[in-house]
N, C-alpha and C positions, 0 to 999 in steps of 0.2 A: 504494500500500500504506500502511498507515493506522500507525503507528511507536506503540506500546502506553504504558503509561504510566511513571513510572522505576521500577524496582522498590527501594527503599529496603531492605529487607531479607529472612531467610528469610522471615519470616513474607508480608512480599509475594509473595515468591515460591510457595510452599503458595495462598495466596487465587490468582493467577495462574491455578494448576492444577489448580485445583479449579473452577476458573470455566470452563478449556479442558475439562475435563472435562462437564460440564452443559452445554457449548454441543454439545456431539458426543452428546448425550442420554444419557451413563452416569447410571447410578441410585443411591439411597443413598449419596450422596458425603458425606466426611468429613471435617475438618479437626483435628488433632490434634497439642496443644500438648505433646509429648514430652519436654521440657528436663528437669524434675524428676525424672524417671523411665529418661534412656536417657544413655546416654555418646556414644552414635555419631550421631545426628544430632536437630536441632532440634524437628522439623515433620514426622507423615505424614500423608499422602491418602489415602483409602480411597476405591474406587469400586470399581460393577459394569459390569461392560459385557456386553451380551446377544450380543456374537457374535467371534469373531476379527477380520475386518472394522470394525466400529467397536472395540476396541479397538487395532486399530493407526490408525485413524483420531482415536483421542484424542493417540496419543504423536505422530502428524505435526502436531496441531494445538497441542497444549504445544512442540514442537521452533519454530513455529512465530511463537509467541510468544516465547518467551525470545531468537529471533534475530532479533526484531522489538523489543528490549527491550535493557537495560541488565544483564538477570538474571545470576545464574551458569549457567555452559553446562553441560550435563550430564556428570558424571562417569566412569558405569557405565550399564550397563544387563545387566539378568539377567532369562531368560530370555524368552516370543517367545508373541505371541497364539495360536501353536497352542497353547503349552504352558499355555494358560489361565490365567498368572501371568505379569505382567511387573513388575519393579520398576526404576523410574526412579531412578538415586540424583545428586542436586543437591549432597551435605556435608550440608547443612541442610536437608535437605529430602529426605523419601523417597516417592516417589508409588509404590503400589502399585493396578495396574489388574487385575483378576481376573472370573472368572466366578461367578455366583450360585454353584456349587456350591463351589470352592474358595474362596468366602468362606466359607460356610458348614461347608465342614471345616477351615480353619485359626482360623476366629474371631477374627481380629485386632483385634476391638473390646475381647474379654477378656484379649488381652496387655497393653495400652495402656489398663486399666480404669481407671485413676489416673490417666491425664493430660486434662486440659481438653479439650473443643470447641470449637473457634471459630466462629462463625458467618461462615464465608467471602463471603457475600453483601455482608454492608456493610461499608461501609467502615470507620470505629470498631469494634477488636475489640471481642466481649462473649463473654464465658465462656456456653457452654453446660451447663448440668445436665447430668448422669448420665443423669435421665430421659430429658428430650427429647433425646436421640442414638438 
């Protein structure tokens, strides 16, 4: 088994799970610098998952990593791929895994309209525009 890389902070931790997220092919995945804007934690993740099945296949593969890792271990967990919304909570870090429709009725990209994008992919962060999200 292959031991992940250290995770130095939340923000590693969000890139982390956003990366186990697009290896289990969720869609529209997000990274979301929340500090300015939220009291309760640092960092969310925004993804879709097309079916129950892969989304409980994201959360064994994030669980996966973080106990292959140095990360913080997960906190909470609220509610369950049937219920087409799960939120993973880390402290710093909130991954929310859903289905195209309940993204689309809660729109959590316009709660969190104010805070930065990261571009999870590389490694040096870069602020994402408004736009390109």
């Amino acid at each position: 088994m292959t031991t992940e890389k250290k995770v130095k902070g939340f923000e590693d931790l969000g890139r982390l799970a956003a990366q186990a997220a697009d290896d289990k092919k969720a869609r529209d995945i997000r990274l979301l610098d929340v500090r300015p804007c939220s009291g309760v934690t640092d960092y969310v993740v925004l993804a879709t998952a097309d079916s129950s099945p892969q989304m409980g296949a994201i959360e064994d593969e994030l669980d996966r990593r973080v106990d292959d890792s140095d990360a913080p271990r997960r906190l909470h967990r609220q509610g369950s791929p049937k219920a087409d919304w799960l939120v993973l909570d880390f402290g710093g870090v909130m991954v929310h895994l859903m289905t195209e429709q309940v993204r689309q009725t809660y729109n959590l990209e316009e709660l969190w309209s104010l805070a930065p994008g990261l571009d999870w992919r590389e490694k040096k962060t870069r602020r994402v525009s408004k736009k390109s999200r």
